[in-house]
Residue, then its C-alpha position, 0 to 999 in steps of 0.5 A: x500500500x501507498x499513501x500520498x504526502x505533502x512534503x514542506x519547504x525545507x525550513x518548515x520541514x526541519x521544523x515540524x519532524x519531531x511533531x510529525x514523527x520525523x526525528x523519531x528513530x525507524x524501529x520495524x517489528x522483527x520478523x521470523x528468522x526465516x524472513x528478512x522483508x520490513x517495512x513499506x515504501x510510501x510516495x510523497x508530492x514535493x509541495x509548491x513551496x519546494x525544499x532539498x531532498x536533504x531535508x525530505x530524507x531528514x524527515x523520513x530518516x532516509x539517507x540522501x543517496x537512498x532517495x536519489x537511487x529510488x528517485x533518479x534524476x532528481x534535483x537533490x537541491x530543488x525537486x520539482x514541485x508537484x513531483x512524486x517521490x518515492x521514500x524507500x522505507x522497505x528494505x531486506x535485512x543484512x544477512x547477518x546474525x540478527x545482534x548488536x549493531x550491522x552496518x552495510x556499506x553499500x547501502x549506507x544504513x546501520x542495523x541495530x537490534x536491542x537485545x532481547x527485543x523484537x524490533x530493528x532500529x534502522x538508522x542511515x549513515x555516512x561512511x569513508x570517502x574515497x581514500x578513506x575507506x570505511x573497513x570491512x570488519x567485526x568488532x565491538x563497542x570499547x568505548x562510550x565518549x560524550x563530547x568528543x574531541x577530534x583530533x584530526x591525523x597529519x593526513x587529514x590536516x594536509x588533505x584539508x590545507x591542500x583541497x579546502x584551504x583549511x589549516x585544522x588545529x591539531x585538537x578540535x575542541x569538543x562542542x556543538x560545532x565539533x565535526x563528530x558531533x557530541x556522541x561517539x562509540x569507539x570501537x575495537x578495531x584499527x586500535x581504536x582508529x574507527x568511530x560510530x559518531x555524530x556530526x555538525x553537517x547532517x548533508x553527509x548522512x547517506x553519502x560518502x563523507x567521512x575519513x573512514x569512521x561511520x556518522x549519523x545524524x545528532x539524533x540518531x547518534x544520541x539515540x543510538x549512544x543511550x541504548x548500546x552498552x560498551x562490548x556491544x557486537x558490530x558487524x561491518x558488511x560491504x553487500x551491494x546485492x542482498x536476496x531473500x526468499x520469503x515464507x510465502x515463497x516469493x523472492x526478492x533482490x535488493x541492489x545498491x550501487x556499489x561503492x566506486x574504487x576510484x574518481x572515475x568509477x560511476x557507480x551506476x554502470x560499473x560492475x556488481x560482484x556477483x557472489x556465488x550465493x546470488x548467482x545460485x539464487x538468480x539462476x534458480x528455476x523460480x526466479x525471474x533472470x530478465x527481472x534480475x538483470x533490469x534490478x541491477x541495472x536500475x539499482x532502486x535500493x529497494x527490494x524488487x520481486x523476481x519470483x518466476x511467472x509473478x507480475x511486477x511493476x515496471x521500474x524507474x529507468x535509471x539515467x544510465x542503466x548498466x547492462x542486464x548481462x551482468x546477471x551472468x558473470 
């Protein structure tokens, strides 16, 4: 089921998120081990008054490169009033155990499950640019830190002096305008080097920004923060592609863009590793392998059902669609 919105400009949107909801974490019920789909998309008009896509992925708790992959050809600045956009809230769960914190790089959302419950609180985050890649690892939560100092590595003081002009002082001091924001949890790998944290520039929510550590918007870290404990599992997974079969039996592929290896990567036609699990699952007699190949191609960042002999909406031409063949590799 859909259901029609209007969004408002983008200073009346910050404005009313707590009283719509807005700021609020996305908490889905859990559902069956054996079942992996949660949560609806709905459809938004963008308003006469306009307002950024930031500010409509602010409201509803969605990363910026998450609308634009379900919205290609959006203007992230002004949409177009009258536009219906998609907000992409339904998703696949990692496949990963159902505990602590998941992060999925791909799809720029971190998991949290709070133990002995039975819901997901899914939050989007910003991960490392290019240079500055965000790891793939397991690890824990070592420490809790309010009101973080940054202290910025000679790399990244050179980067900044040498990209923006900016002289950074070896210690940034701790404050509102601090670049990691008032919360942060230290974790365990890297010698303590990778930090889930907050920020004083919520654009880069949902885009990679970072020097490597994962970032979230003030009240999502600040929520976040209160309901982990220090020892707390994280998983940091790197899956472009995620697949489920359903209890009911139908099937559905999730694909992201994938994450650019260099500036001349474009992530919407460069290639998609195929793992051997998804090819197995593609090839399967019950999937639908046309339907499979025009979901990487379009890369929606939504579940799409490819069961065999199932009819599904046509999907969004992406501006520059990579081939189906893809699906054979």
């Amino acid at each position: 089921m859909k259901r029609a919105l209007t969004l408002v400009g983008f200073a009346m949107a910050v404005c009313l998120a707590g009283a719509i909801g807005g700021a609020d974490a996305t908490e889905y019920p859990l559902p069956p081990p054996n079942s992996r789909l949660i949560g609806e998309n709905t459809v938004a008009t963008v308003a006469n008054n306009g307002g950024s896509l930031e500010a409509v992925a602010a409201q509803y708790k969605i990363g910026l490169l998450a609308m634009l992959e379900a919205n290609p050809g959006t203007d992230p600045y002004l949409p177009t009033p009258g536009t219906e956009l998609t907000i992409p809230a339904q998703m696949l769960l990692p496949d990963a155990p159902r505990k602590g914190i998941v992060i999925n790089l791909a799809e720029l959302r971190l998991f949290y499950y709070p133990p002995g419950g039975n819901s997901v609180i899914v939050y989007p985050i910003g991960i490392g640019q290019l240079g500055r890649t965000t790891p793939v690892m397991t690890t824990t939560i070592v420490k809790k830190i309010t009101n973080p100092t940054w202290t910025p590595t000679p790399n990244i003081r050179r980067h900044y002096l040498a990209e923006q002009g900016i002289t950074l002082p070896a210690v940034f001091p701790a404050g509102p305008d601090n670049p990691m924001g008032l919360f942060a949890l230290r974790l365990a790998a890297g010698g303590g080097t990778y930090l889930i944290h907050g920020t004083n520039a919520n654009f880069g929510i949902g885009m990679r920004v970072s020097s490597g550590c994962i970032r979230l918007r003030p009240e999502d870290i600040q929520a976040l923060f209160e309901q982990v404990p220090v020892g707390t599992r994280v998983q940091v997974m790197n899956d472009p592609i995620k697949v489920a079969v359903e209890p009911d039996g139908k099937r559905y592929m999730e694909v992201h863009q994938p994450l650019s290896r260099n500036d001349k990567d474009d992530p919407q036609t460069m290639p998609i590793a195929i793992t051997p699990k998804v090819k197995r699952f593609i090839n399967d007699k019950a999937s639908d392998k046309a339907v499979a190949g025009e979901a990487i191609a379009r890369r929606a960042g939504m579940p799409i059902l490819i069961s065999n002999g199932i009819a599904v909406d046509s999907l969004p031409a992406a501006d520059s669609p990579a081939p189906a063949s893809l699906v054979s590799r």
